[in-house]
C-alpha positions in Angstrom: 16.3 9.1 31.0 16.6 12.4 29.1 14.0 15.0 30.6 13.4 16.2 34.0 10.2 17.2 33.8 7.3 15.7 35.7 6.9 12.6 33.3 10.6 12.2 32.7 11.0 12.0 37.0 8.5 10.0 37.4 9.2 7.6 34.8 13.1 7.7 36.2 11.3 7.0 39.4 9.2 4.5 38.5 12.4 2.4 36.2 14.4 2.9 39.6 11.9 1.4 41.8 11.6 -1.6 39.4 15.6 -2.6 39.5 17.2 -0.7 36.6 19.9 1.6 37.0 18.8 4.7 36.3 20.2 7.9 34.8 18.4 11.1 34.6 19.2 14.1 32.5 17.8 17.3 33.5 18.6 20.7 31.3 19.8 22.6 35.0 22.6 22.0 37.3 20.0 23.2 40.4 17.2 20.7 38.8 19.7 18.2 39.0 21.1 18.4 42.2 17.6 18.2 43.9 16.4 15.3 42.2 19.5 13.6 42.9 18.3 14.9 46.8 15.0 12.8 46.5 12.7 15.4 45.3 11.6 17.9 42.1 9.8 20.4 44.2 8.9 22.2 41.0 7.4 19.5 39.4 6.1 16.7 41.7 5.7 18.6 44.9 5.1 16.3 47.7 6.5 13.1 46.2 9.5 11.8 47.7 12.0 9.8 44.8 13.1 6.8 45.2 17.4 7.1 44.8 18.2 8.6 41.3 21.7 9.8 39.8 20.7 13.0 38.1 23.3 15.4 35.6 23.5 18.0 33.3 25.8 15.7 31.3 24.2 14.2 28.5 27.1 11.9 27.4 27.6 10.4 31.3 23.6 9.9 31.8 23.5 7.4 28.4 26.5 6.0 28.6 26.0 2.4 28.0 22.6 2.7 28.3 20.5 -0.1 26.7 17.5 2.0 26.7 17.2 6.0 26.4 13.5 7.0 27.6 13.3 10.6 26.2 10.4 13.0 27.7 11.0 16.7 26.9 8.5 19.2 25.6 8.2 18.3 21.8 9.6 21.8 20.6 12.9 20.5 21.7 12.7 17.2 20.8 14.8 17.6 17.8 17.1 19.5 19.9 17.4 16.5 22.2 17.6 13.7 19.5 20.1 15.6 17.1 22.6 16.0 21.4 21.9 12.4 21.3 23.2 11.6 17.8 26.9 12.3 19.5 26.5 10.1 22.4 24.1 7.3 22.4 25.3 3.5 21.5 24.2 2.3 18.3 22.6 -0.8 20.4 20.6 1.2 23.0 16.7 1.3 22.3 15.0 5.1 21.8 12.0 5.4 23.7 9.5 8.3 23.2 7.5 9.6 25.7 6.5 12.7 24.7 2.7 13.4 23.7 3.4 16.3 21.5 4.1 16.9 17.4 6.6 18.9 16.0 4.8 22.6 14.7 7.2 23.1 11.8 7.2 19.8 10.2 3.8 18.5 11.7 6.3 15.6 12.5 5.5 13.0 15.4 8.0 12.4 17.7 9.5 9.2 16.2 9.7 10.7 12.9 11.8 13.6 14.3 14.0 10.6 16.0 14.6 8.7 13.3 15.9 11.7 10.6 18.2 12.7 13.9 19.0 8.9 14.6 19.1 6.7 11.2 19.3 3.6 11.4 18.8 3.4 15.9 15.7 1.2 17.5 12.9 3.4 18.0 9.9 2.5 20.3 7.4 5.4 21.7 5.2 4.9 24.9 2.5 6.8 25.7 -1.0 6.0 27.2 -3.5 7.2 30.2 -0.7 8.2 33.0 -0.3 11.4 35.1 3.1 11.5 35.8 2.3 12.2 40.0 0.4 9.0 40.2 3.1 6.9 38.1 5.7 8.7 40.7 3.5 7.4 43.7 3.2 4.1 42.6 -0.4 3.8 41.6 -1.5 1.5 39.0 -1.2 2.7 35.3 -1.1 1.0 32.1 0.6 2.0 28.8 1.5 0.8 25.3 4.9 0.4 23.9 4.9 0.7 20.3 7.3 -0.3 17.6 7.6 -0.5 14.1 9.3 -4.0 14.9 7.2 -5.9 17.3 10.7 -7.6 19.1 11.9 -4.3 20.0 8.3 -3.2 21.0 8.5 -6.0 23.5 12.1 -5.7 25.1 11.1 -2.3 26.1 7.4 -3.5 27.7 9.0 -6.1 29.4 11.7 -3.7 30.7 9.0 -1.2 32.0 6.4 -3.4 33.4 6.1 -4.0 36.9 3.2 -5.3 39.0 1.7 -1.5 39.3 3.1 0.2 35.8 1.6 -2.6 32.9 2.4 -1.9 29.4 1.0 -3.4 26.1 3.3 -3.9 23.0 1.8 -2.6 19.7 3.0 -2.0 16.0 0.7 0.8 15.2 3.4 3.4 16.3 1.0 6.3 14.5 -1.8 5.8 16.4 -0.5 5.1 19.7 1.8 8.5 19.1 -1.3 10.3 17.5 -3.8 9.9 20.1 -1.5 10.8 22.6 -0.8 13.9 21.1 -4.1 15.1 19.6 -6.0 13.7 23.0 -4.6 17.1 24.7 -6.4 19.1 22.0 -9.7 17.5 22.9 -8.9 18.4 27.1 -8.1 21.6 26.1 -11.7 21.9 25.0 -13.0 19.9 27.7 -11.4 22.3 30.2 -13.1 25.3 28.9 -16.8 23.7 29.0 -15.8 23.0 32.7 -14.9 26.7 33.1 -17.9 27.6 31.6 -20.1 25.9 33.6 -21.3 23.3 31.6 -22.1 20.0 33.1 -21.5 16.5 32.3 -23.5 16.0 29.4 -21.3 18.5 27.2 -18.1 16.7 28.3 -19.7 13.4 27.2 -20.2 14.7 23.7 -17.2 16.7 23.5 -15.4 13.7 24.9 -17.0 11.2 22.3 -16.7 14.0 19.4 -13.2 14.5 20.4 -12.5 10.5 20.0 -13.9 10.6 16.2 -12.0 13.4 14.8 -9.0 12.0 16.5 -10.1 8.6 14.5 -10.5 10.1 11.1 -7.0 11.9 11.3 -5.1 9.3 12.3 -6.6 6.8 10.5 -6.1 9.0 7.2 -2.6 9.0 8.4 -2.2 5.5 8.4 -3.2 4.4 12.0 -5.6 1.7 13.3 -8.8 2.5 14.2 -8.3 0.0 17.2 -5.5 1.8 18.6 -7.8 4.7 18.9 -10.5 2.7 20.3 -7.9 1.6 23.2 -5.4 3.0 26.2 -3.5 5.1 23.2 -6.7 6.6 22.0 -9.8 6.2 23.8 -8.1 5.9 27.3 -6.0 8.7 27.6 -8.4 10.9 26.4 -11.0 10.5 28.9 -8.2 10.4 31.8 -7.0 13.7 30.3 -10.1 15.0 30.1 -12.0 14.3 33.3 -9.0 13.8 35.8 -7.7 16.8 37.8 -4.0 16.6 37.3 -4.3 17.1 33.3 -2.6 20.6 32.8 -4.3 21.0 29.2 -7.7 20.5 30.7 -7.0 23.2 33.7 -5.6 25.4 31.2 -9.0 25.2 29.5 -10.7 25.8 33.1 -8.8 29.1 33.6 -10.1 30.2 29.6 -13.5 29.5 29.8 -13.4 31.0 33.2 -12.7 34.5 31.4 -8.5 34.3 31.9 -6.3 34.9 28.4 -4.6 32.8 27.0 -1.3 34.9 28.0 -2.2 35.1 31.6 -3.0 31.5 31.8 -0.1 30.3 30.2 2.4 33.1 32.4 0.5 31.4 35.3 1.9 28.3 34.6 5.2 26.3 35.3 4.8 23.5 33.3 3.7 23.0 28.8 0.5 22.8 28.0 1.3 20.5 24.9 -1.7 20.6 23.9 -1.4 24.8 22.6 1.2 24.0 19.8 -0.3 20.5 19.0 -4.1 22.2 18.2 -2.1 24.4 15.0 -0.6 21.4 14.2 -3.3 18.8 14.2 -5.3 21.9 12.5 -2.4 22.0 9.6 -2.1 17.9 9.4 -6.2 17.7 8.7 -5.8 20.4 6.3 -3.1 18.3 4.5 -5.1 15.0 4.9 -8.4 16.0 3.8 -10.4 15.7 7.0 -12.9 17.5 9.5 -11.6 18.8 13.2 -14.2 21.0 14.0 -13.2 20.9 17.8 -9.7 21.3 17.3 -10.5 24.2 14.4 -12.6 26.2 17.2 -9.9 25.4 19.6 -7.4 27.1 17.3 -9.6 30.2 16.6 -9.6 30.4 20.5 -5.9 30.5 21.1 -4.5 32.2 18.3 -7.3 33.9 16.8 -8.6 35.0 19.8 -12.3 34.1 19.6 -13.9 34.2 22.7 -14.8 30.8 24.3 -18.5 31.2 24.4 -18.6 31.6 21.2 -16.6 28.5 20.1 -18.5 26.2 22.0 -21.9 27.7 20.8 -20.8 27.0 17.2 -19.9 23.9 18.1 -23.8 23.0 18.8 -25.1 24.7 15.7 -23.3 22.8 13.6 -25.6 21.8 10.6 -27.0 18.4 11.8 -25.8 15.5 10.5 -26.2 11.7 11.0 -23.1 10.0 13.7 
């Protein structure tokens, strides 16, 4: 497991619980030590880890690993792939976890994996799952995609347990698009909350979030289904509505009047969702499509338009038929 994050310890946690011998890498010697102690204060306060062998050597935690489950911040995911490139076994599965797109290259994860890794197995998962709840034990379901279906399925059968259920799929674009652009949409969704706004504004930004999603990654060569399901559809409204999402209480603290510097300076964890907004902006550009939420969500944070504003244009829009 490369990442020691709250995702990456929780999905260490959860692989440990389930029978696998686990290896966690975590970026500091003091990160490592205390997971290796049963806990990650900083990240999953209160939740007690099951036994995990944690290190700050890359090398040692993949070595002769059949599976390599990386979950760091996508800015340094091709920081962690091109590491990886020295050490991992030709045989071992890549897994993605991370929700995020690379800003430079409007890359998705995998893509960035495979120019580090030619020719290595790839598979992403992603899907509707707080990493505290995974670390708990609480039911959660995922999908494992591959661009070959076998590999797809070693790594769902390898993850699945009676509480964590994963799905295989194919459509690697759409299951990685919707759990990157999803965060985009929460962002939003957090600042109507902060506003004040009830639950009708959620619903439509919720369900106006889901078809720009669609049109992108559809124009980018993903399935409307996978949109429509735990990828897409699902993870959107858990990251929207559910109080653990750290994009959508990011949003809370803007539309409650804080900056975007304060709130992020606030903050110990990414709020993907920041870098993936200029990048979903740039990839709709480059496709031809229409993100209006995501376009008012990037005037927000790096324009600095104020958040009344954005979500008032939002509703006087020019009316159109859905």
């Amino acid at each position: 497991m490369v990442g020691a994050g709250a995702w990456g310890t929780a999905l260490a946690a959860h692989l440990a619980r389930a029978g696998h011998d686990v290896w966690l890498w975590a970026r500091r010697a003091d990160a490592a030590a205390e997971i290796a102690g049963g806990t990650n204060a900083t990240h999953l306060p209160g939740v007690a880890l099951p036994p995990l062998a944690a290190t700050v050597d890359l090398g040692a935690a993949v070595a002769g690993a059949e599976a390599v489950l990386v979950a760091v911040p996508s800015e340094f995911g091709r920081a962690a792939y091109r590491a990886l490139r020295q050490v991992v076994g030709p045989d071992a599965v890549v897994v993605s976890a991370t929700k995020g797109l690379e800003l430079q290259s409007l890359r998705r994860m995998s893509e960035v994996a495979a120019e580090e890794l030619p020719g290595q197995r790839l598979a992403v998962l992603s899907g509707p799952s707080f990493a505290a709840e995974v670390a708990a034990g609480q039911p959660t379901t995922v999908v494992v995609a591959s661009a070959e279906m076998a590999v797809a399925e070693v790594v769902q059968k390898a993850v699945s347990t009676r509480t964590f259920r994963a799905y295989s799929s194919s459509d690697v674009v759409g299951v990685e698009l919707g759990g990157a652009l999803k965060n985009v949409i929460a962002i939003a969704a957090g600042i109507v909350d902060g506003l004040g706004y009830g639950h009708n504004t959620v619903a439509a930004l919720v369900t106006r979030g889901l078809a720009e999603m669609t049109r992108l990654s559809v124009a980018l060569g993903a399935r409307p289904d996978t949109l429509a399901g735990l990828a897409g559809l699902g993870d959107l409204v858990l990251t929207c509505t559910g109080h653990l999402s750290r994009n959508r209480s990011f949003g809370q603290a803007l539309g409650r009047g804080v900056s975007v510097e304060r709130a992020l300076g606030e903050r110990q964890t990414v709020v993907e969702g920041i870098r993936t907004t200029a990048a979903a902006c740039d990839l709709a550009t480059r496709a031809g499509t229409e993100m209006p939420i995501a376009t008012h969500m990037r005037a927000v944070l790096y324009e600095g338009k104020p958040v009344r504003d954005a979500v008032d244009e939002l509703m006087l829009r020019s009316l159109k038929r859905e």
